[in-house]
N, C-alpha and C positions, 0 to 999 in steps of 0.2 A: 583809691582804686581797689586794695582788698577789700575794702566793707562793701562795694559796691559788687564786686565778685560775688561776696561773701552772701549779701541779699538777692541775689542774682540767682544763683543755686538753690536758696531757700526756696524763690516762688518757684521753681522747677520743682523743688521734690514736693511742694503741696499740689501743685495743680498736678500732678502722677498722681498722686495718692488721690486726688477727689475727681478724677473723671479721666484719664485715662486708661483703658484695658491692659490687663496682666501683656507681659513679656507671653508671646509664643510659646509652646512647649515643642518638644521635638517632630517633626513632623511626621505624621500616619506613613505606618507601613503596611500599603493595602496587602504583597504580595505573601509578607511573614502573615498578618492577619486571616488568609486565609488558608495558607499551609497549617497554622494552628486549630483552623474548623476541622479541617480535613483526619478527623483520626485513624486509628488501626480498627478500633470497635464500628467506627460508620462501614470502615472498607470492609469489615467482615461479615456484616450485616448483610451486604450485597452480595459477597463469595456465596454463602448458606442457599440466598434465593436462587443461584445460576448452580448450586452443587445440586437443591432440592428441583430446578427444572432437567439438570441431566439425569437425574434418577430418574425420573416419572417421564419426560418426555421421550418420544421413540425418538430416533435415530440421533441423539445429544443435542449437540448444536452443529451440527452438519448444514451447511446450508442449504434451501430446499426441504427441509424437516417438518417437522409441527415443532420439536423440540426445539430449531432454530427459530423458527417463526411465533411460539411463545418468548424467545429470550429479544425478537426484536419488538412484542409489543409490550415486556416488561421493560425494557428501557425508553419506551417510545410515550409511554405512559405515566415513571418516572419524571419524565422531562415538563409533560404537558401539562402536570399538579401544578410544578414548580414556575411556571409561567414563560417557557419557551417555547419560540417558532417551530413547531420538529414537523419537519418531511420523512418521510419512509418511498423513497423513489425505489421504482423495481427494476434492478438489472436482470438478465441473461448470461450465463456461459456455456459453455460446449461442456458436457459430460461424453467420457467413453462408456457405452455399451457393452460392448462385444469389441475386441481387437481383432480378429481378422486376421487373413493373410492377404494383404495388396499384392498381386502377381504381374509383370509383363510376360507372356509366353510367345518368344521368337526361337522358327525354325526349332521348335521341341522342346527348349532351355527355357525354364521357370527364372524371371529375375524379382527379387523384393523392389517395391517402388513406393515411393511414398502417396498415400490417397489427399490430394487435397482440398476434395468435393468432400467431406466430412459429411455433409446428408444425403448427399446421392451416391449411389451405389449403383454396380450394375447388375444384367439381371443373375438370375441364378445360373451357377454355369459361367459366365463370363460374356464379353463382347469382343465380336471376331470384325477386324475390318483393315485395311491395307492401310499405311501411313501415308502423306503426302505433307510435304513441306512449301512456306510461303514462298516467294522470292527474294522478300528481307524476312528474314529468321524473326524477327521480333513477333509477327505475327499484331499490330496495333489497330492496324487501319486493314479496309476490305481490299486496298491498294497493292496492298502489301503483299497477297498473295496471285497477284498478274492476272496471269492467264491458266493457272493452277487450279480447277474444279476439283475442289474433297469433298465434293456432299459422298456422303455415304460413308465417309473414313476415318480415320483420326490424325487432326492437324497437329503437325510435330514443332514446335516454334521455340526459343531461347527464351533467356529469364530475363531481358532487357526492356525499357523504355517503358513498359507500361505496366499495370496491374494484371495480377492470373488474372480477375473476373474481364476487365478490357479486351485478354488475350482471347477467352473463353467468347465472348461474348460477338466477338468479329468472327471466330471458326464457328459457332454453330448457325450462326445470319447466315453465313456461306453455305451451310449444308451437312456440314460438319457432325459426327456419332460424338465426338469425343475431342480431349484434349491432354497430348503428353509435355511438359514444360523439361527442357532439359535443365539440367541445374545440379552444380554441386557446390554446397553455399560451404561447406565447413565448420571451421568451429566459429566462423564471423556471422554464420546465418544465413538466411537469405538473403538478397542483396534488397535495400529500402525500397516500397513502394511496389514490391510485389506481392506482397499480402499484406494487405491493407486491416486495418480494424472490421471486424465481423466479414471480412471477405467472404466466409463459405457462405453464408445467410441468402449470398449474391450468386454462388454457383449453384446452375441448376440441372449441368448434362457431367457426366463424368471426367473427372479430371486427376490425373497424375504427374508428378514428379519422378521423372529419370535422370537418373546420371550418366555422366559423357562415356562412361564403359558399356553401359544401354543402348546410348545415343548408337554409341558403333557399328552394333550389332545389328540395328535396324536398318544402318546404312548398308549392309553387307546382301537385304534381301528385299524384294519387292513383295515377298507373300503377304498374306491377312496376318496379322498378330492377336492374339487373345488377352484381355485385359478384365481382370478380377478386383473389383472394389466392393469388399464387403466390411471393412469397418464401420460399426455401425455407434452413432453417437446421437444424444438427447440434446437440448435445449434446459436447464435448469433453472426455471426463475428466482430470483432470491430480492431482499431488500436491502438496504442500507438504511441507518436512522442517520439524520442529522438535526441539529438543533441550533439555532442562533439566537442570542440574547437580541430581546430589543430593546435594549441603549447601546452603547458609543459608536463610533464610525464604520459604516456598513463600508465602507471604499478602504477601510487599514483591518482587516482580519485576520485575527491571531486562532489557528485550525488546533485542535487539539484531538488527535483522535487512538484511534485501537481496534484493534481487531475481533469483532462476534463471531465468528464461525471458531469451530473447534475439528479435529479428524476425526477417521471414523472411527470408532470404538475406546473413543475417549472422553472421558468427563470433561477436559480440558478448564479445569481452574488454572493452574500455576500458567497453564497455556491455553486461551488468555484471558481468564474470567477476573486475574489480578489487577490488567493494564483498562481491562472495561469497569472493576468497580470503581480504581481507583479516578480515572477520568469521570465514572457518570457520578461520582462521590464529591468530585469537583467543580461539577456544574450544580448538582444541589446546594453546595455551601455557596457558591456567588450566587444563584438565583438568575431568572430569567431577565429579570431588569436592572442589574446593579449600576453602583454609579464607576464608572469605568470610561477610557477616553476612546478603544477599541474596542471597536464589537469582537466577542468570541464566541467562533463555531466549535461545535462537541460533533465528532462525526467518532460513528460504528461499524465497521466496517465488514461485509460479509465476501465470501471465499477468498481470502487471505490465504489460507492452506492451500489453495487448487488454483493459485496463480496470481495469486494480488488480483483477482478482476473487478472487487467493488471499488479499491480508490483506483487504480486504473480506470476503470470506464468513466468515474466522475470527475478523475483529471482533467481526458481527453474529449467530455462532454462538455467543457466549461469555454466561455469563449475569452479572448482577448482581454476584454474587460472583466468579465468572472476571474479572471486569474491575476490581472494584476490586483485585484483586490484583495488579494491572498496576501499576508504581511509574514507572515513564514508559518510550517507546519513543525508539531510537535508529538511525535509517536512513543507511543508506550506499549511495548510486548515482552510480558514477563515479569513481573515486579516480586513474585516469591520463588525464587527457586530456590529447593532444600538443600546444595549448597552453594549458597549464594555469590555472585562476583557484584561488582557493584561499579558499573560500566555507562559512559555516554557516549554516545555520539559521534565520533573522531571528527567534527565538523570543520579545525582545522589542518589536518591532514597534518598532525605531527606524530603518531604512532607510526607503525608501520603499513605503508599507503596498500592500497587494496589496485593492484593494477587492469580489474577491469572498470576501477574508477579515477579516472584522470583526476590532481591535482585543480587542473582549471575549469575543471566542470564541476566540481562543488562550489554552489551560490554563494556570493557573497551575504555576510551574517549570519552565516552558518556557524561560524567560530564563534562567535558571540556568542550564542544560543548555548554552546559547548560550555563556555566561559560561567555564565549563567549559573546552569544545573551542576558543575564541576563547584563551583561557589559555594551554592548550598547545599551537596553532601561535605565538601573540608568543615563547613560550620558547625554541621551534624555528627563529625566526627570521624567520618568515613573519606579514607583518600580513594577518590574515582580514579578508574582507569579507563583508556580508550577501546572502546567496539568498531573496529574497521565499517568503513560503508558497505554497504552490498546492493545486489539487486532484487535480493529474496525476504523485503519488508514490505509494508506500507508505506513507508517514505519513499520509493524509489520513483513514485510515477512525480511526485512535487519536486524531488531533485532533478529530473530532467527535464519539467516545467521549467527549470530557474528558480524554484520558488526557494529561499533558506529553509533547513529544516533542521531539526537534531531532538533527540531525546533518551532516555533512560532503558535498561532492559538488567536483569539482573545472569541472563547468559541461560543458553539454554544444553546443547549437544556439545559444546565444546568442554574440554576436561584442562581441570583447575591444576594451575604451577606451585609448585614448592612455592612461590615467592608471594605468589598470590594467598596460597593458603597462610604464610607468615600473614600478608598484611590482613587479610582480615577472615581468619578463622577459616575453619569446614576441611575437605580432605584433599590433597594433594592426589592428581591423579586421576579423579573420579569425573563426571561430568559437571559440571553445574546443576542440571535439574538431571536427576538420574531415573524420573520416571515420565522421562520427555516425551510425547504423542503416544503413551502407553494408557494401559487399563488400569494403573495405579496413579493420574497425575488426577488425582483425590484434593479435597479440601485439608484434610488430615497429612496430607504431603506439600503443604505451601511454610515456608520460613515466615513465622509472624513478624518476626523484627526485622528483616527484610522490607514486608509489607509495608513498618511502621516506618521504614523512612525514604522509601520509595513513593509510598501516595502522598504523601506531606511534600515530599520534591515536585510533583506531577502540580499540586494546587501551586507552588511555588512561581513554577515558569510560568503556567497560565497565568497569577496575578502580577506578576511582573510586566510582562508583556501587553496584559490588559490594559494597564496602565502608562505604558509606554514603549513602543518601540525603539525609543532614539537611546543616546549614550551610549556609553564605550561598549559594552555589550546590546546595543540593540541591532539593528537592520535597516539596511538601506530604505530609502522610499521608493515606493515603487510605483508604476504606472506613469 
């Protein structure tokens, strides 16, 4: 039985040695593999070309610029070498003018009122006409105001059931000059569905917001009232780039994006020429067609300063199916600040919670994501700490899609702790970027080693995620 063992084994290790293939070696790490293309010199390469378009271009990267609209078709062009889909869709937002003084004048007493017709005004001088109210306050339906004739007047109705423009739209059918909405929203707002997305684009007769101290005062006379709307505001058109590989699963999309606009009288590299090279530095080294099991979109995002409104409007332009197709998003704003913190995400809400961000309204996979980028700075040497969520990013409109989200930022206006400065260098005390939306947030004021292991994080998550969403740090399925 041993010799027969014993020549048993033998033809095994001949027939291995003359026709079976080598043992496997360790399996490819696409996500390390491209965090290693991704360097400090490619990412600076890119800073140079968006520091030499805020020199020469007028107004930096302001959105609405030439200077912005050079740096959306230097990345729009980038992309298109490199063999990606890229869209440059053109949004809208509201720019202020002129601010004004919105007046109600009752019985001789000037009140401030908020203008909610943002493009119409009235005329010079103001508009004189007596109030009249529906018979149900809401003012929705033409039902609603009875047996009440206001042509000629201004209908006075509450902030309920419907949208301003619905309210506006039933008072001026009737005959209606105008439209006062009572309303005192607070620090909650307005209440849902009364000012709808591009609502003013919809108002076309004058329209104000009063408050119930207002309201009173109107009830107290039947005279004509005078109503002054002269805030005066633009339409600013702007673009966004986005770019999608075409390979892996157009239905599991992993978003990777950042912010192109910059303020006014600012170069804005560290803010945020850092989180754009280093993302468009990461769709160069994967290439437009790599072999990948999810498709990844590179999105750039314009007025980010002036209200989030380019991923806002493409959030809430996307439908049902457009978004469940979203496999989670990942933001990057800041990646050099001179002195640097080295912060992600808080995606699972274990720092200290941000209370105008509920616990159960951060997506599920969100942690993960956290998990992830936390991963590979401990590797790189760096202990990450957490950046509470907020509402004043690019992530905000995907987070309350549902969509997972998290990503990296090196900190901007907030000023660095004793503890912080122990763990990883710079000054106790001082802000993070200490030439935050200034005239010195220069190329010559970005942290390079900051840079270098901040954009090497950035290609990291993308290949990670490219390659899979599942596993203990991946993301639910969705759709």
């Amino acid at each position: 039985m041993r010799a027969t063992a014993l020549l048993f084994s033998v033809v095994l290790s001949l027939a291995g040695c003359s026709s079976a293939p080598p043992p496997p070696g360790p399996a490819a790490d696409p996500a390390r593999e491209l965090a290693v293309k991704v360097t400090v010199d490619g990412i600076y390469a890119r800073l140079e070309k968006f520091s030499d378009l805020a020199m020469t271009g007028k107004g930096g990267r302001v959105e609405g610029t030439p200077g912005y609209d050079a740096a959306v078709e230097y990345v729009a062009g980038t992309l298109r070498d490199k063999g990606f889909d890229v869209q440059t869709p053109e949004v809208e937002r509201l720019a202020l003018a002129h601010p004004g003084n919105p007046t109600l004048t009752v019985g001789g007493r000037g009140f401030s009122v908020d203008q909610a017709s943002l493009l119409v005004n009235t005329p010079a001088g103001g508009l004189s006409a007596a109030t009249l109210r529906p018979r149900k306050p809401a003012g929705c339906a033409a039902a609603d105001y009875g047996d009440v004739n206001v042509r000629g007047a201004f209908a006075v109705v509450d902030d309920t059931a419907c949208s301003a423009v619905d309210k506006q739209n039933v008072a001026v059918g009737l005959g209606a000059v105008g439209l006062l909405v009572v309303s005192d929203p607070g620090t909650a707002g307005a209440p849902a569905g009364l000012f709808t997305p591009g609502y003013y684009q919809a108002l076309k007769s004058p329209v104000a917001v009063i408050g119930k101290d207002v309201d009173a005062q109107l009830r107290r006379t039947s005279n004509p009232v005078r109503l002054v709307l002269d805030v005066k505001s633009v339409l600013v058109k702007f673009r966004n780039v986005l770019a999608q590989t075409k390979t892996g699963d157009p239905h599991n999309v992993v978003v990777a994006g950042a912010h192109l606009d910059a303020v006014p009288g600012s170069p804005g590299i560290n803010d945020n020429a850092t989180g754009v090279a280093s993302v468009l530095e990461t769709a160069v080294q994967l290439g437009g067609s790599p072999q990948v099991k999810n498709a990844v979109r590179f999105a750039f995002w314009g007025a980010e300063e002036t209200g989030l409104e380019g991923s806002t409007k493409y959030v809430r332009g996307l439908d049902k199916t457009a978004l469940s197709d979203i496999a989670l998003y990942l933001n990057f704003d800041m990646l050099g600040s001179l002195n640097a913190g080295y912060f992600t995400y808080d995606g699972d809400q274990s720092g200290q919670p941000n209370p105008d961000i509920p616990v159960a309204s951060v997506p599920a996979g969100s942690a993960g994501v956290e998990r992830t980028l936390a991963g590979y700075l401990s590797l790189a040497g760096i202990r990450p700490a957490d950046m509470p969520l907020g509402r004043s990013s690019d992530y905000s409109a995907f987070l309350a899609a549902g969509i997972p989200i998290g990503g990296l930022t090196t900190g901007s206006n907030q000023r660095k702790t004793e503890v912080q400065a122990r763990l990883w260098g710079g000054k106790a005390g001082q802000q993070f970027d200490p030439n935050y939306h200034s005239v010195r947030d220069t190329i010559s004021n970005v942290d390079r080693r900051a840079v270098s292991i901040m954009g090497p994080a950035v290609a990291f998550a993308v290949g990670t995620y490219a390659a899979s969403t599942e596993g203990v740090n991946g993301v639910p399925a969705r759709g």
